[in-house]
C-alpha positions in Angstrom: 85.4 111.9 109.2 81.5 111.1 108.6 79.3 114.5 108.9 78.0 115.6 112.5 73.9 114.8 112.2 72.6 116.8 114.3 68.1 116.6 114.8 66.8 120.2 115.3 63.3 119.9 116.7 60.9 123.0 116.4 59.7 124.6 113.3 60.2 128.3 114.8 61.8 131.0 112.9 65.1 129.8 114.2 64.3 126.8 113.6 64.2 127.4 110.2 66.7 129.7 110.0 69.4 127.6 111.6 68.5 124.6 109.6 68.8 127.3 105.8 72.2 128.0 107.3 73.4 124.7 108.0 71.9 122.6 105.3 72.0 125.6 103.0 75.0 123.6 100.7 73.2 121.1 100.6 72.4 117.7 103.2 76.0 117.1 104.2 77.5 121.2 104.3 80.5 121.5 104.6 81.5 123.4 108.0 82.8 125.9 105.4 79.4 126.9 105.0 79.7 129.5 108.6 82.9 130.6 107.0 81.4 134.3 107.5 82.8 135.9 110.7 80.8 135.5 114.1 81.4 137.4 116.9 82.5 134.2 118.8 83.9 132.3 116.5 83.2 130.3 113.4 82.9 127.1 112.2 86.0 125.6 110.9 87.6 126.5 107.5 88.3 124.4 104.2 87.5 121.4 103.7 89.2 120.0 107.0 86.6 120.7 109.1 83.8 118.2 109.3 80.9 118.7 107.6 77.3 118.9 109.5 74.1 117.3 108.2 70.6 118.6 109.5 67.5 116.4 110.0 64.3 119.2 110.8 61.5 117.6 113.0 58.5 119.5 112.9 55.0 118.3 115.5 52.9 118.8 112.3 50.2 120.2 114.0 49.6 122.7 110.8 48.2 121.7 107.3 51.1 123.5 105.4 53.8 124.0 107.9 57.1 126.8 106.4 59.6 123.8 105.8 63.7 125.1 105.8 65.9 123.7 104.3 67.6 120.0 104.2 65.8 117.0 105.3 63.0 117.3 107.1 60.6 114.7 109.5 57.1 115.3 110.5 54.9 113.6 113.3 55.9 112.9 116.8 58.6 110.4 117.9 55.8 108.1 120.5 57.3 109.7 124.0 60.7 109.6 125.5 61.4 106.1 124.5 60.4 106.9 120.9 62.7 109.7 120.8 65.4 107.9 122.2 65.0 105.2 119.2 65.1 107.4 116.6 68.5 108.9 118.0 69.8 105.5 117.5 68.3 104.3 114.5 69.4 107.8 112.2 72.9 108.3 114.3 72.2 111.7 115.6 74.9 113.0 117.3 73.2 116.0 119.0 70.3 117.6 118.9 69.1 121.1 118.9 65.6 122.2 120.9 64.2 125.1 118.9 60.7 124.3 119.4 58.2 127.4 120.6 58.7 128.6 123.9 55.7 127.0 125.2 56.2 123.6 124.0 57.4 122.7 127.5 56.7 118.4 126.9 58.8 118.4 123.5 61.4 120.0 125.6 61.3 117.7 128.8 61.5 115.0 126.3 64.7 115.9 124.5 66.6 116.6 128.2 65.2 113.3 129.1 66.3 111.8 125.8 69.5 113.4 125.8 70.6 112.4 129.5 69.4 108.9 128.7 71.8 109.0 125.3 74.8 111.4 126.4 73.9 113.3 123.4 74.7 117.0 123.4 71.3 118.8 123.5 71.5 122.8 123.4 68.3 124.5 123.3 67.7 127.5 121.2 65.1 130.2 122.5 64.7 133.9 121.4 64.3 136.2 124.2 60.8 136.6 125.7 59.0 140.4 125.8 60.5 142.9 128.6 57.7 145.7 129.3 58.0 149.1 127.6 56.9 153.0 128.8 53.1 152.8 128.4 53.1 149.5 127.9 49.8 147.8 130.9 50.3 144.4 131.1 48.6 142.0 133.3 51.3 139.1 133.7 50.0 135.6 134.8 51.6 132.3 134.5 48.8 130.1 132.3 46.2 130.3 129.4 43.4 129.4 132.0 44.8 131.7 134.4 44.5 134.5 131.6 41.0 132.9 131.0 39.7 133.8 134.4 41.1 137.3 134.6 40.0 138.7 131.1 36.2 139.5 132.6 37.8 141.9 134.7 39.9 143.6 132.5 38.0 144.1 129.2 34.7 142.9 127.1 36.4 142.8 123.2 39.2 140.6 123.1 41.8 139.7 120.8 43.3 136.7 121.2 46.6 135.2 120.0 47.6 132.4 122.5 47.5 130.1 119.7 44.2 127.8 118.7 44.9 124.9 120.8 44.8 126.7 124.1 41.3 128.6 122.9 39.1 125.6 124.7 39.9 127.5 128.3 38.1 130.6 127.1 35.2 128.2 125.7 33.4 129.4 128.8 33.4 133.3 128.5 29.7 133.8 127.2 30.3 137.4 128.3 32.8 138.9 126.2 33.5 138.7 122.6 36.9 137.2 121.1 38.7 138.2 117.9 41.1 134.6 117.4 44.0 134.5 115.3 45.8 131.5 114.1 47.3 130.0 111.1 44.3 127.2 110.9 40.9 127.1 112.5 40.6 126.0 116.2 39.2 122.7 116.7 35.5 123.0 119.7 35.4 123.7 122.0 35.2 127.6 121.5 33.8 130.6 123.0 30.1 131.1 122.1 31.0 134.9 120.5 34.3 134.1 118.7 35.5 135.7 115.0 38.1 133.4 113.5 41.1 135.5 111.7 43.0 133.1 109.6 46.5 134.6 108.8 50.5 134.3 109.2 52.9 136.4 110.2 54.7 139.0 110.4 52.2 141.9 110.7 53.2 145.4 110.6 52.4 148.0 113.8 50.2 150.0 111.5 48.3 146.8 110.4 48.0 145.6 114.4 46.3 149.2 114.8 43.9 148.7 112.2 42.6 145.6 113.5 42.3 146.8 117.4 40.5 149.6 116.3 37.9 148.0 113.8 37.1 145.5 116.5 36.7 147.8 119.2 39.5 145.7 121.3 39.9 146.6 124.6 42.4 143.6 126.0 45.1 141.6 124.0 45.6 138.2 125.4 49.0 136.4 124.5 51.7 134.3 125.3 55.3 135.9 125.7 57.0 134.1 122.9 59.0 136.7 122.1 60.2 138.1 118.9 57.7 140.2 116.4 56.6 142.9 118.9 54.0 144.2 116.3 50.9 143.7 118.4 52.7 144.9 121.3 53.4 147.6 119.9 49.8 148.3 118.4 48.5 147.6 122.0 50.6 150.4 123.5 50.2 153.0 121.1 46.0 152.4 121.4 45.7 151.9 125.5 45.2 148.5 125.1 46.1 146.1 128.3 47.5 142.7 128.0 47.6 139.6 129.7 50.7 137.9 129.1 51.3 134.4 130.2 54.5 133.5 131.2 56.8 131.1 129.7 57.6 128.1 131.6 60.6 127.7 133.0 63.8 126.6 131.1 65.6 123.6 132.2 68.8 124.6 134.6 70.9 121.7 133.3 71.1 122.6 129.6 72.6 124.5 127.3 70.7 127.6 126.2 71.3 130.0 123.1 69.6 133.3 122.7 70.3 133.7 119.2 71.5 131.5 115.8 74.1 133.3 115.6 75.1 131.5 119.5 73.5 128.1 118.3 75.7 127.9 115.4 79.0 128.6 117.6 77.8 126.0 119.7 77.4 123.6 116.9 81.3 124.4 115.7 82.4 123.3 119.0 81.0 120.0 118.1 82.8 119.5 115.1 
């Protein structure tokens, strides 16, 4: 029985670490490689299951992007249509939406794409951020929407909503912004803004640190969930945040929380 190619689109940290599990013996792994015990189940044993074969897409929107493991694609696929091409031309048999929470077109794309094909699509999403004791957050449901509230709560702001949503702060002569992203934002920018090139993850202590040099008195962010390290930093200093929202998930699909539940899903397909 030929391999199960499955296209996993998103170069998240599940992303990646779905991909080093299921191309990590190499492009056609056996579905012995899950033979470790899951909670709800495991992939088939020996070599009578069917083996799985992982193509990576990544938007390559970053210079030097983390790659996983196993074969890996990078660019966009041209729209719907496009996508729906490529699922032909490499005989994908399902696909996987890891992409970052906020990549809402990518994921319209692949439910459109998949209904269109009768593919199998399952989305994979880490949980988003659930408010702590001490914890003031401001919650709205867009980057401009956090844009016009941040001159109301605070003057210094760090800002981590990613550098292609920085244009709708571009505006804000009247307070100062601390931006962090992997690569430099692209104009246009906010006429007071320090750029902080860096990667994750950061530590609590380190997140600290940096309010408190900076004099930060509002965190801006997206809730993508995961690393809670600036959070965390925000809380333990009295710092608000404005939190923008995720959009919302598509009803009709599969969702998974956690690898571990994306790879159980994927053994179903074998």
């Amino acid at each position: 029985m030929p391999p199960l190619r499955i296209l996993l689109l998103g170069g998240t940290t599940e992303a990646r670490a779905l991909a080093d599990r299921v191309a990590g013996e190499g492009p056609a792994a056996r579905a012995g490689l899950a033979r470790e015990a899951l909670d709800g189940g495991a992939f088939a044993d020996g070599d009578s299951g069917r083996g799985v074969e992982v193509v990576s897409s990544l938007a390559g929107r970053t210079s030097a992007p983390l790659l996983p493991r196993g074969e890996v694609r990078i660019g966009g696929f041209g729209g719907v249509d496009g996508l729906k091409r490529y699922l032909h031309e490499q005989r994908i048999d399902a696909l996987v939406d890891a992409t970052h929470p906020f990549a809402a077109t990518m994921t319209s794309h692949a439910v459109a794409a998949a209904e269109a094909t009768g593919l199998p699509l399952l989305i994979l999403r880490r949980p988003g951020w659930t408010a702590q004791t001490g914890d003031v957050w401001h919650r709205v449901e867009s980057v401009p929407a956090a844009a016009a509230l941040v001159p109301s709560i605070g003057e210094r702001v760090f800002l981590t909503t990613g550098r292609q949503s920085i244009a709708a702060f571009a505006e804000l002569d009247t307070c100062w912004f601390l931006s962090r992203s992997v690569e430099a934002p692209a104009p246009p920018v906010p006429p007071r803004l320090e750029i902080l090139l860096d990667r994750g993850p950061f530590t609590i202590d380190g997140e600290r640190d940096l309010l408190r040099r900076h004099r930060v008195d509002v965190l801006v962010t997206k809730n993508s969930g995961g690393d809670t390290a600036k959070l965390d930093a925000a809380r333990a200093e009295a710092v608000p945040v404005i939190l923008v929202d995720r959009p919302p998930l598509p009803k009709s699909v599969p969702t998974a929380p956690t690898v571990e539940e994306a790879i159980i899903w994927l053994n179903s397909l074998t």
